[in-house]
C-alpha positions in Angstrom: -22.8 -5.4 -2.9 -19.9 -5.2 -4.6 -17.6 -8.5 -4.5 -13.8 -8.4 -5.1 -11.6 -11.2 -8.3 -7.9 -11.6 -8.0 -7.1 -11.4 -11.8 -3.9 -13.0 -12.8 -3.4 -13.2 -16.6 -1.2 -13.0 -19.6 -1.7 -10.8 -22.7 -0.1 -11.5 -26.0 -0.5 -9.9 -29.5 -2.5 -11.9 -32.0 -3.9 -11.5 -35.2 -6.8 -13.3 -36.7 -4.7 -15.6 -38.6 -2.8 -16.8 -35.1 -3.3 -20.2 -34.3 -2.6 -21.3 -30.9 -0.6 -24.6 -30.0 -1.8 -28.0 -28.7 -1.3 -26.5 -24.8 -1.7 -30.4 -23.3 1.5 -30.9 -24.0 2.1 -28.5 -20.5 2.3 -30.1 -17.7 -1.0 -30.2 -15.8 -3.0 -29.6 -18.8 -5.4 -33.0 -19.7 -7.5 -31.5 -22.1 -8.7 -27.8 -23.9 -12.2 -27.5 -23.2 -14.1 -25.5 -26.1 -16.2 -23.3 -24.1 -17.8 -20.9 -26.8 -17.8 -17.6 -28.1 -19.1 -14.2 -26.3 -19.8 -10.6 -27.7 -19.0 -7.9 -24.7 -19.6 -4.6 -24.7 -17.7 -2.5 -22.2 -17.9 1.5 -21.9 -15.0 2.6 -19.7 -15.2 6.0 -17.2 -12.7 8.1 -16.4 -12.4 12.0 -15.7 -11.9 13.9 -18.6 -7.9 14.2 -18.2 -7.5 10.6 -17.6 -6.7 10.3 -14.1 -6.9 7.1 -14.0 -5.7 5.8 -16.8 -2.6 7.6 -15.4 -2.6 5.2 -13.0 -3.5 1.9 -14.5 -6.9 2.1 -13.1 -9.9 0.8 -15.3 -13.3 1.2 -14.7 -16.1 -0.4 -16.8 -19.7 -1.3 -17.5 -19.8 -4.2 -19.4 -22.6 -6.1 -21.0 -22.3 -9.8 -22.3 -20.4 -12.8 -20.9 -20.9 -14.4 -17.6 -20.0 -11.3 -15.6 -22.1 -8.6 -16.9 -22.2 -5.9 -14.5 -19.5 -2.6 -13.3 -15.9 -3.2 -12.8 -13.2 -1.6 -11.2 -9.4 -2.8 -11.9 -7.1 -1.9 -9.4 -3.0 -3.1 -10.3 -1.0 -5.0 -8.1 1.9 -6.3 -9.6 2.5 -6.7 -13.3 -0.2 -9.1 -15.1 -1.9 -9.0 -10.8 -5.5 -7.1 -10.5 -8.0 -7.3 -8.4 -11.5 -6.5 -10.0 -13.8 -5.2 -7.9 -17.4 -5.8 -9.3 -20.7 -4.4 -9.0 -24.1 -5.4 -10.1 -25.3 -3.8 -13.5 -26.5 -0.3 -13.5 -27.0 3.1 -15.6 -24.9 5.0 -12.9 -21.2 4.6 -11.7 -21.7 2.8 -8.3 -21.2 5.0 -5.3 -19.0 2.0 -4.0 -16.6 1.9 -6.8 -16.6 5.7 -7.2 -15.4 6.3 -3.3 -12.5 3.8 -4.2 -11.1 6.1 -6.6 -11.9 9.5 -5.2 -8.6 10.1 -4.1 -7.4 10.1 -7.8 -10.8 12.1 -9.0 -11.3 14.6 -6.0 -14.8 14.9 -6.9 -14.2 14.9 -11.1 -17.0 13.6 -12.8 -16.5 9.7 -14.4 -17.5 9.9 -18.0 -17.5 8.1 -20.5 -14.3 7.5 -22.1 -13.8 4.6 -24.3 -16.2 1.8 -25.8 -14.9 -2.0 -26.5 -16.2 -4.0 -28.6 -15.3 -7.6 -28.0 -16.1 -10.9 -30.0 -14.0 -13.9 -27.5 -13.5 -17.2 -28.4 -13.0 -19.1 -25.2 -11.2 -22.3 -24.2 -10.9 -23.6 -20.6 -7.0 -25.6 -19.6 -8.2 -28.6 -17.4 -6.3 -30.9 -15.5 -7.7 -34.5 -15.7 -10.0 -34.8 -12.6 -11.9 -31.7 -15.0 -11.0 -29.0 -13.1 -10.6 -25.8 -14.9 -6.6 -24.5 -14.3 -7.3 -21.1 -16.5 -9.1 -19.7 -19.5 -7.6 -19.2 -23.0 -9.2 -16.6 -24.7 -8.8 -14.7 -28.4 -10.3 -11.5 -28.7 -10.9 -9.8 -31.8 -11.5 -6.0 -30.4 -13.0 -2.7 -31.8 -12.4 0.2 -30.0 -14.5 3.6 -30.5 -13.0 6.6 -28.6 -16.3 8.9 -26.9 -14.6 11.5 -26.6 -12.4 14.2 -28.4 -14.1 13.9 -31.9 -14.0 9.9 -32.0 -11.8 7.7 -33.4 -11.6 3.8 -33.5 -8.9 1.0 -33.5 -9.0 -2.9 -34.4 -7.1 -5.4 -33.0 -6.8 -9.1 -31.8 -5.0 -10.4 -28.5 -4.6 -13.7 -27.0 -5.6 -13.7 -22.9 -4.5 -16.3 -20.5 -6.1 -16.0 -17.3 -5.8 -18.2 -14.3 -8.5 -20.0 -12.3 -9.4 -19.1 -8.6 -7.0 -21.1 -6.6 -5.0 -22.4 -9.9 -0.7 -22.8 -9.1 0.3 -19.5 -10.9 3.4 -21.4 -12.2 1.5 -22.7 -14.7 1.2 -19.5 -16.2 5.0 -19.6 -16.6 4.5 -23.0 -18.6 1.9 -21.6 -21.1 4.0 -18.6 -21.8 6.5 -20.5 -22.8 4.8 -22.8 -24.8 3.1 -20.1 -26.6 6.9 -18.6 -26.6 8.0 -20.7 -28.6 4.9 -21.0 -31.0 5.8 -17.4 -32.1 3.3 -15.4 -30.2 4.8 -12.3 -28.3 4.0 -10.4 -25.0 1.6 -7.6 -25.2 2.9 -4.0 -25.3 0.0 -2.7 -23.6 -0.9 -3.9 -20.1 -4.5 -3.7 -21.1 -7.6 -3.4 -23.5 -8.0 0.4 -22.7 -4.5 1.1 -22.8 -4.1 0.2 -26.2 -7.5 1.5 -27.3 -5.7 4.5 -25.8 -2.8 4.6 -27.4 -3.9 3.8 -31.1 -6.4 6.7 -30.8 -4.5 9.1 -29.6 -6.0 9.9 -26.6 -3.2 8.4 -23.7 -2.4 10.0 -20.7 1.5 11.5 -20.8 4.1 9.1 -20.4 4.9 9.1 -16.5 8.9 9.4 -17.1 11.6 8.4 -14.3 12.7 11.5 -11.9 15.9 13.0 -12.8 19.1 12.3 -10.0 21.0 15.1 -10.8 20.5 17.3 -7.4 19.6 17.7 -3.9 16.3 18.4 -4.7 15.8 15.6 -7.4 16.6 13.3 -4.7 13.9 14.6 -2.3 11.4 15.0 -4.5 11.8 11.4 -6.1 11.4 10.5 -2.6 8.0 12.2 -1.8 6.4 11.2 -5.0 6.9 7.9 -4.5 5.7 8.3 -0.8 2.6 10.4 -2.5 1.8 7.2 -4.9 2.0 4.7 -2.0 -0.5 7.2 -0.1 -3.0 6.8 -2.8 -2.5 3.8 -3.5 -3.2 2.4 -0.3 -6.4 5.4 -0.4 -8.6 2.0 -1.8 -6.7 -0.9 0.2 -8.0 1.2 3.3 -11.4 1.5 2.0 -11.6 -2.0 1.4 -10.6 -2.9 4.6 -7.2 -4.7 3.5 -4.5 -6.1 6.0 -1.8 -3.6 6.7 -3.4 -1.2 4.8 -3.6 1.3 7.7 -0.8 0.3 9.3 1.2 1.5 5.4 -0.6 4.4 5.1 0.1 5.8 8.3 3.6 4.9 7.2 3.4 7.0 4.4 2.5 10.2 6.3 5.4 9.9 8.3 7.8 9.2 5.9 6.3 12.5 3.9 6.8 14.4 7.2 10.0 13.3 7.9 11.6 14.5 4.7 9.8 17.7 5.2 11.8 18.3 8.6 15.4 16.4 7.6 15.3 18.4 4.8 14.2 21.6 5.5 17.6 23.3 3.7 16.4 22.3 0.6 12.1 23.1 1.0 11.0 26.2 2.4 9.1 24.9 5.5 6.6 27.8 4.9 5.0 25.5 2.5 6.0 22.2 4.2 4.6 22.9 8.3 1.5 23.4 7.3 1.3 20.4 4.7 2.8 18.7 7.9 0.6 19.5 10.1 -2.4 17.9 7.9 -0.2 14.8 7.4 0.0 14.5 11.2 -3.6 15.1 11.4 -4.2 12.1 9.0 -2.4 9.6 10.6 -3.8 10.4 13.8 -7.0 9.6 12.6 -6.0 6.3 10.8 -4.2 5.4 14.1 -7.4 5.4 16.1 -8.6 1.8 14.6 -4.6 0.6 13.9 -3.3 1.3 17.5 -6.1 -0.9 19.4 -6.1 -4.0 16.6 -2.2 -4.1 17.3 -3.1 -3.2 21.4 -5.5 -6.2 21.5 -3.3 -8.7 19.5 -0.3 -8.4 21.8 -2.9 -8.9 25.1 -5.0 -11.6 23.3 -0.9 -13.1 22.3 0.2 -13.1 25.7 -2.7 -14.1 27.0 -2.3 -17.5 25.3 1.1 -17.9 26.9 -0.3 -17.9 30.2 -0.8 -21.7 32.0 -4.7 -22.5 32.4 -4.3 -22.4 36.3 -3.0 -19.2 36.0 -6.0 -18.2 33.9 -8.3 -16.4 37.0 -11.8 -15.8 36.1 -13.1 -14.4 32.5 -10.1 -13.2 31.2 -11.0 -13.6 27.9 -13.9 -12.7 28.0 -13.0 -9.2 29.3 -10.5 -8.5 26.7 -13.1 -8.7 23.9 -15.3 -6.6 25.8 -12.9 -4.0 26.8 -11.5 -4.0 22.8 -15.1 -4.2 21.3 -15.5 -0.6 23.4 -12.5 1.3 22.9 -12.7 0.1 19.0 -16.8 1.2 18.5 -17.0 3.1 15.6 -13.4 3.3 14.5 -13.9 2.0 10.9 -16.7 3.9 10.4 -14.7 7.0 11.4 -12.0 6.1 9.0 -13.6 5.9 6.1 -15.5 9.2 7.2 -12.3 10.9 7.3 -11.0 9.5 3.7 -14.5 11.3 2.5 -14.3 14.3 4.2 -12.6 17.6 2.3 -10.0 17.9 4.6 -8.7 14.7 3.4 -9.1 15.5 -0.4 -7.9 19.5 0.5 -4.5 17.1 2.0 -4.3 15.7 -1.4 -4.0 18.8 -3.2 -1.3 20.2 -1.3 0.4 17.6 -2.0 0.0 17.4 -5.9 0.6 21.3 -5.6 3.8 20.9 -3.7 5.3 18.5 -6.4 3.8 20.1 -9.1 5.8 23.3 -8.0 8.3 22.5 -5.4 8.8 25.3 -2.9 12.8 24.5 -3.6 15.4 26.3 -1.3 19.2 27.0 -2.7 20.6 23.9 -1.3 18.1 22.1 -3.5 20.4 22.5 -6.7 23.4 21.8 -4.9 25.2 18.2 -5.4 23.0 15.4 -3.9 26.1 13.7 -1.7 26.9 16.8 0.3 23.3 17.9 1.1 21.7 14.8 2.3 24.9 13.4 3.9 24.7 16.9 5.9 21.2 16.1 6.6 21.3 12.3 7.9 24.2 13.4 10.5 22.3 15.9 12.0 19.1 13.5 12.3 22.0 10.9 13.5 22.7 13.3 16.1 19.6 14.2 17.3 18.9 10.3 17.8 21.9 9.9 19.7 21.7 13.0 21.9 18.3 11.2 22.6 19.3 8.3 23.4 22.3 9.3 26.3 19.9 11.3 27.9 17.1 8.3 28.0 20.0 5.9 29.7 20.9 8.5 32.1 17.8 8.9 33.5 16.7 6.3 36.1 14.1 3.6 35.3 10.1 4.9 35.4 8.0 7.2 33.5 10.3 9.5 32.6 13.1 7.5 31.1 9.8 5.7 29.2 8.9 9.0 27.6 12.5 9.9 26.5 13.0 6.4 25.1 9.9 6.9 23.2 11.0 10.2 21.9 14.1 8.4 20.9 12.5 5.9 19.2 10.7 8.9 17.5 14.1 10.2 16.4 15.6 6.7 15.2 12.5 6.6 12.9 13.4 10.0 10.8 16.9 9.3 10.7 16.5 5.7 9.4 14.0 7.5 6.4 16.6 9.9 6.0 19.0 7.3 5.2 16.8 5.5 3.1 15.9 8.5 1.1 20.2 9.3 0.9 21.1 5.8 -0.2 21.0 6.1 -4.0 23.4 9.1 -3.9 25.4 7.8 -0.7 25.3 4.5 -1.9 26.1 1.7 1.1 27.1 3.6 4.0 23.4 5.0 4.1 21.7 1.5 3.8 24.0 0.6 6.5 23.1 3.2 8.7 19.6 2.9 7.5 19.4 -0.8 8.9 20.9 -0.2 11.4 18.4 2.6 12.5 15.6 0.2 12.0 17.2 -2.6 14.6 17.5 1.0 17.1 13.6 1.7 16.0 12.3 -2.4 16.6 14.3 -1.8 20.0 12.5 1.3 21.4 9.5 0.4 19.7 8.9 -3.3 21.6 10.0 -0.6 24.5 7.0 1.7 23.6 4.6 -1.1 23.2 5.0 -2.5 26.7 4.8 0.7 28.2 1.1 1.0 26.1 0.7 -2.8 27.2 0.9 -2.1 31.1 -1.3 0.8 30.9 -3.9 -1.3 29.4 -3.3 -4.0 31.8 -3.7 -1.8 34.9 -7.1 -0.6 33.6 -8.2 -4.1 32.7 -6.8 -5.3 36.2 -8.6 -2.2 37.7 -11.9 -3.0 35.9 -11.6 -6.9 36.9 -11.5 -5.8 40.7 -14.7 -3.3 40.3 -16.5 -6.3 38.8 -15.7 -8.5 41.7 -13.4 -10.6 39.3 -10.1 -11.7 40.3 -7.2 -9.6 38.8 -4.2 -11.8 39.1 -3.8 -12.5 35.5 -4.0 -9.1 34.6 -1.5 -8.1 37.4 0.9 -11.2 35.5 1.1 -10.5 32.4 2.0 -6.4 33.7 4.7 -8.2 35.4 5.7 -9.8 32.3 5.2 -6.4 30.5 7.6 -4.9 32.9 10.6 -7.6 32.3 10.0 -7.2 28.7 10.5 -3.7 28.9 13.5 -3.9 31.0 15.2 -6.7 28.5 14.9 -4.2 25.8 16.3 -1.4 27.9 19.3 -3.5 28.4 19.6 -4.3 24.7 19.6 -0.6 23.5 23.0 -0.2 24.3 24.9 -2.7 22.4 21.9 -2.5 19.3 23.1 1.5 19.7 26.7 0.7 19.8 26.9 -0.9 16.3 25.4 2.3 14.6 28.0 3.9 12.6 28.1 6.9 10.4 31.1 6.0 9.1 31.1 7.1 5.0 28.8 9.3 5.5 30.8 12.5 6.0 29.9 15.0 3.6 
């Protein structure tokens, strides 16, 4: 079973000559606790062009140390990892293989790159003993497998923090050693550098150019692409949010595809589209009832014990632990199956040769400003016919499709703003306040639906239904507050700037 390290370290270049200085004299430090020397031997995997060393993904089997065994280092922030690990074996694990198949599609991992490490380890403690973070020099060798060979040398100084450990103390040591002479590392790890010094790194991922209309939009669905697959392994892993962002992601993607359909011929977008809606229609199956069950469970808890008639609580779990059977294990059936990965690829095809209309090479301003009106439009044709329409079902459903509307033109604006600048973030914010609006809207309306089949289930049982039949009344003045909201949250929406 694989188990999961946050990693938070510092690198710096060394040589074997560097001495490092007295580190007590940071604060927190007691003592430097000699902790011995290791040899580690660590092959690396990767498909044969490097897809994940294009991403900052590492993958090892490593001998030697205290934490022999596979590991998988996924980035978080700059210097942030989390290492996933896996007992010692000949074969990749199937576990950390499926974490990475959305970057391999099925590539074979093989051996890329062996380390060769000798590390000299010190332990920082504080003076109750505790360990604060490791200080360790490497001396490295590096022998490419691949590609006719080739080997580097080098020595770097690690600082990695303990489990639990105030990450500010980081800060301190890198000044300290700062000031000692030592310098940042270039490379943000072994393998990169063992990379780079034998010729074998992946291209240089360069900044997108901001010259057009199509620039823009295709900066924009890369970076939605990267979060996508990013968020593949947080998914996997069963991470907070992580559906919730990758369902995000699809809709952003599809969004652009409709806003801007003057500058990529929907031929090639609907259908990509269509799988995108697909997707997120499948992560939604688990996502929708967590957020269901937490708003119940939520207002539940606001309801006086009195008013509390029979096993309300009870019932919820019951009713959730039903509707929600299966759902994660249909998730990550879904992220294997080759519809999913066949998504993928029409994605990398579409950015990898855009299917660019004329108004793609025409000046950015004019195009997207063009494009955020209309979707400003369409939201606010939506939402005059919503408040015309009497309270009840069908108001609820034109609200909805409102809210549906508010959502694309808030991305649209958010995709315009580094070529219109303020008056798009403006608009874009104030988009989101419409979306919040019509979305606490939507959720009551989902909420009271629940409630009536919980309150109808309660009855059949020979329970009492009151509470249930409460908290729909509660539902119901929720709902009605935010319909009374919409029109002054609406009313401070302006397009003004924005003309093209």
């Amino acid at each position: 079973m694989a188990d999961t390290k946050r990693e938070i370290e510092r690198k710096y270049e060394a040589t074997t000559d560097t001495r490092v200085p007295d580190l007590t004299e940071v604060r927190g430090v007691s003592r430097v606790v000699d902790a011995g020397t290791a040899d580690l031997d660590a092959v690396y995997y990767d498909t044969p062009d490097l897809r994940l060393a294009a991403h900052s993904l590492t993958l090892r089997r490593r001998t030697g140390g205290n934490d022999a065994g596979w590991h998988l280092k996924l980035p978080v922030a700059p210097g942030v990892r989390d290492e996933i690990r896996a007992p010692l074996g000949d074969d990749v694990p199937r576990g950390l293989a499926g974490l990475v198949r959305a970057r391999t599609r099925g590539e074979d991992l093989v051996p890329l790159m062996r380390l060769l490490s000798s590390r000299d380890v010190h332990h920082l403690v504080d003076a109750d003993g505790a360990v604060l973070a490791e200080l360790s020099t490497d001396t490295v060798r590096a022998e490419r497998l691949t590609d006719g060979g080739g080997t580097a040398e080098w020595a770097e100084i690690e600082v990695e923090l303990a489990d639990g450990a105030d990450v500010s103390l980081l800060d301190a040591v890198d000044t300290r050693l700062r000031k000692a002479g030592l310098r940042p590392a270039a490379a943000p790890s072994k393998l990169a550098r063992a990379l780079e010094e034998t010729g074998t790194a992946p291209p240089a991922r360069t900044p997108s150019p901001y010259e057009t209309a199509g620039d823009h939009v295709l900066a924009y669905l890369r970076e939605q692409v990267d979060t996508l697959l990013d968020l593949d392994a947080g998914v996997r892993r069963d991470q907070p949010d992580s559906v919730h962002q990758m369902r995000v992601a699809t809709r952003r993607l599809r969004s652009a595809f409709r806003s801007h359909r003057k500058v990529l011929d929907r031929s090639v977008t609907d259908p990509v589209a269509e799988e995108l809606k697909w997707l997120a229609a499948e992560l939604g199956v688990d996502r929708d009832q967590e957020v269901l069950e937490e708003r119940l469970r939520t207002a539940l808890d606001t309801v006086p014990r009195p008013l509390l008639l029979g096993p309300v609580r009870g019932r919820l779990r019951r009713w959730s632990a039903a509707r929600r059977a299966g759902s994660r294990g249909r998730t990550l059936k879904v992220l294997d199956s080759a519809r999913y990965l066949r998504l993928l690829d029409s994605l990398d095809a579409l950015l990898t040769d855009p299917p660019l209309r004329p108004a793609a090479a025409k000046d950015p301003a004019r195009v997207l400003a063009k494009a955020v009106l209309k979707d400003h439009a369409r939201v606010a044709a939506r939402v005059e016919h919503a408040l015309s329409l009497d309270p009840g079902k069908d108001r609820d459903v034109a609200l909805h499709e409102a809210r549906k509307a508010a959502k694309r033109a808030r991305y649209a604006a958010e995709l315009a703003s580094p070529a219109l600048g303020k008056p798009a973030k403006r608009l874009a914010k104030r988009m989101k306040a419409v979306q919040q609006v019509l979305g606490d809207h939507q959720d009551s309306v989902v909420a009271r639906e629940a409630l009536r089949n919980l309150a109808a289930q309660a009855h059949a049982a020979g329970e009492s239904a009151f509470t249930w039949g409460l908290l729909y009344a509660r539902e119901e003045s929720a709902a009605a507050a935010r319909e009374r909201e919409l029109p002054d949250v609406w009313a401070e929406v302006s397009v003004r700037g924005l003309r093209p």
